[in-house]
N, C-alpha and C positions, 0 to 999 in steps of 0.2 A: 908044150914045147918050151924049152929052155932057154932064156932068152940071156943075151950079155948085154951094158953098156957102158963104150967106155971102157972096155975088158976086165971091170970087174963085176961078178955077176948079182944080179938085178935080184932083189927081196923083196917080197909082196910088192907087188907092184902089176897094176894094169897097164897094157898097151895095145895099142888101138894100131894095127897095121896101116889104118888111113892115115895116121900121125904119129908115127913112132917117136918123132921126139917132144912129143905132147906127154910129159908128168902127172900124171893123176895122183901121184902122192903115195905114200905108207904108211902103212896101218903094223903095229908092232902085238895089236890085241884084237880079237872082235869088237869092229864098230860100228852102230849105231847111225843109218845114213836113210835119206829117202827113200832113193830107188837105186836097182839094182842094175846093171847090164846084163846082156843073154849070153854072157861068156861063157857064164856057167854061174845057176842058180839050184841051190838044194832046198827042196822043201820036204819038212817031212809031214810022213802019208797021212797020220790024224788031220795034219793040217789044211792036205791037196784034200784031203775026201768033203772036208767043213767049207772050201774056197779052190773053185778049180779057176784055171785063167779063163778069162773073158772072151771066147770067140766072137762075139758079135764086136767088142769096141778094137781087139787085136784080129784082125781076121787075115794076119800072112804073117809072114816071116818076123816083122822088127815090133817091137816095145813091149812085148806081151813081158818082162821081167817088170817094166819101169810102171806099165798101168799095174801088176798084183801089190808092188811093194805100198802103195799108201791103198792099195784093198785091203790087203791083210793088215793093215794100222787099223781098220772098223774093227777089226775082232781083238783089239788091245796086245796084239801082238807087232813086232818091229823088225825092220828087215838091216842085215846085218852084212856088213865088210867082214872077211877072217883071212888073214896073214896065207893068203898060198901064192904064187908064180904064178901067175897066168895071162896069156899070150891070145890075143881076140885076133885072126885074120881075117880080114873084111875084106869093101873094096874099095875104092882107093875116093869115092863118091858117094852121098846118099842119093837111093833111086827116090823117083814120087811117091812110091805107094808107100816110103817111109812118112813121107809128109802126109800122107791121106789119113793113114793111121793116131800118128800123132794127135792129128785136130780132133779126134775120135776121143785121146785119151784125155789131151787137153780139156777137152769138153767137160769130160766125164769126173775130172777131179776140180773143175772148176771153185765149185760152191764151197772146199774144203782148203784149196792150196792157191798161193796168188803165184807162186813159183814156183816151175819143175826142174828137176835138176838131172839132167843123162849126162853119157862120154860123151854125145853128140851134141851139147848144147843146156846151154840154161836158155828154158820156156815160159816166157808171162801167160799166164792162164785165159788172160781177159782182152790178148791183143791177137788179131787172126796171123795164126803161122804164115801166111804170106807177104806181111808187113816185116816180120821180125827176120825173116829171110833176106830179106832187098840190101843192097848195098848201102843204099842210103842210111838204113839202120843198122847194119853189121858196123859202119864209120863213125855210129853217133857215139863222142865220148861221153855227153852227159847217160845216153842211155847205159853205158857202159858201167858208170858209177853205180847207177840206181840199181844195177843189177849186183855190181860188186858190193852195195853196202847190205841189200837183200840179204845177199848169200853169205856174210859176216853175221849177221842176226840171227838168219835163218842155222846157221851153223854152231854159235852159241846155245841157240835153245836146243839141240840136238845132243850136246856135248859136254853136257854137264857133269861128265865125267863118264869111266867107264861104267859097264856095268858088272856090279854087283859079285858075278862070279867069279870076275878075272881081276878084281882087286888087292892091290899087295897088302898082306897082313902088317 
């Protein structure tokens, strides 16, 4: 779908129909990120045959893109942003079984990441998704920083530039 904002139209760019006027940003090249959303992810087949998704820790509909992107980080390979339009219609709320799974994935990358990072949410690895949901913690500004300066760190070591391919001569 083709999306406008503002009436002029919208370049690489996600949008999250639960929050259309939530920015996730632009990517002008393929880039180098943790996880991916289920917008639409390509993988290709040498790759799915070496690493299929996880049904047991993704076992319904949400995060199965955000639990492969730091699986397939084990196999020295990286999961990547690339510059298309794309338009996520969701609903307008996360169900439970978002949360159920989550905790699943949380879990499961625990021992490797102290932070996850979805459209839905930056996740502390080591604090239970229940806590991190409450209002009490959605309001904490100090929690807010610790995550903001996380995800500045976290985003340097990520961004060390492009890669290799797409560099200008």
């Amino acid at each position: 779908m083709y999306r406008r904002f503002g009436g002029n139209p919208v370049k690489h760019k996600l949008w999250h129909s639960s929050n259309a006027s939530r920015d996730w940003g632009t990517v002008a090249i393929p880039t180098r990120v943790q996880t991916l959303d289920e917008c639409l992810i390509i993988v290709p087949r040498g790759i799915f045959d070496r690493l299929q998704f996880d049904e047991e820790t993704c076992d319904g509909w949400h995060l199965y893109a955000v639990d492969y992107s730091p699986s397939v980080k084990m196999l020295g390979l990286n999961a990547y942003v690339v510059p298309v339009n794309a338009y996520h219609r969701g609903g307008s709320r996360m169900q439970r079984y978002y949360y159920e799974i989550l905790k699943k994935v949380l879990k499961k990358h625990r021992d490797r990441y102290r932070v996850i990072f979805t459209t839905c949410g930056v996740w502390d690895t080591r604090i239970p998704v229940s806590d991190q949901r409450s209002d009490k913690w959605a309001r904490s500004k100090v929690w807010a920083v610790v995550l903001l300066l996380r995800a500045v760190k976290h985003q340097a070591q990520l961004t060390r530039g492009p890669c290799r391919e797409h560099q200008s001569a």
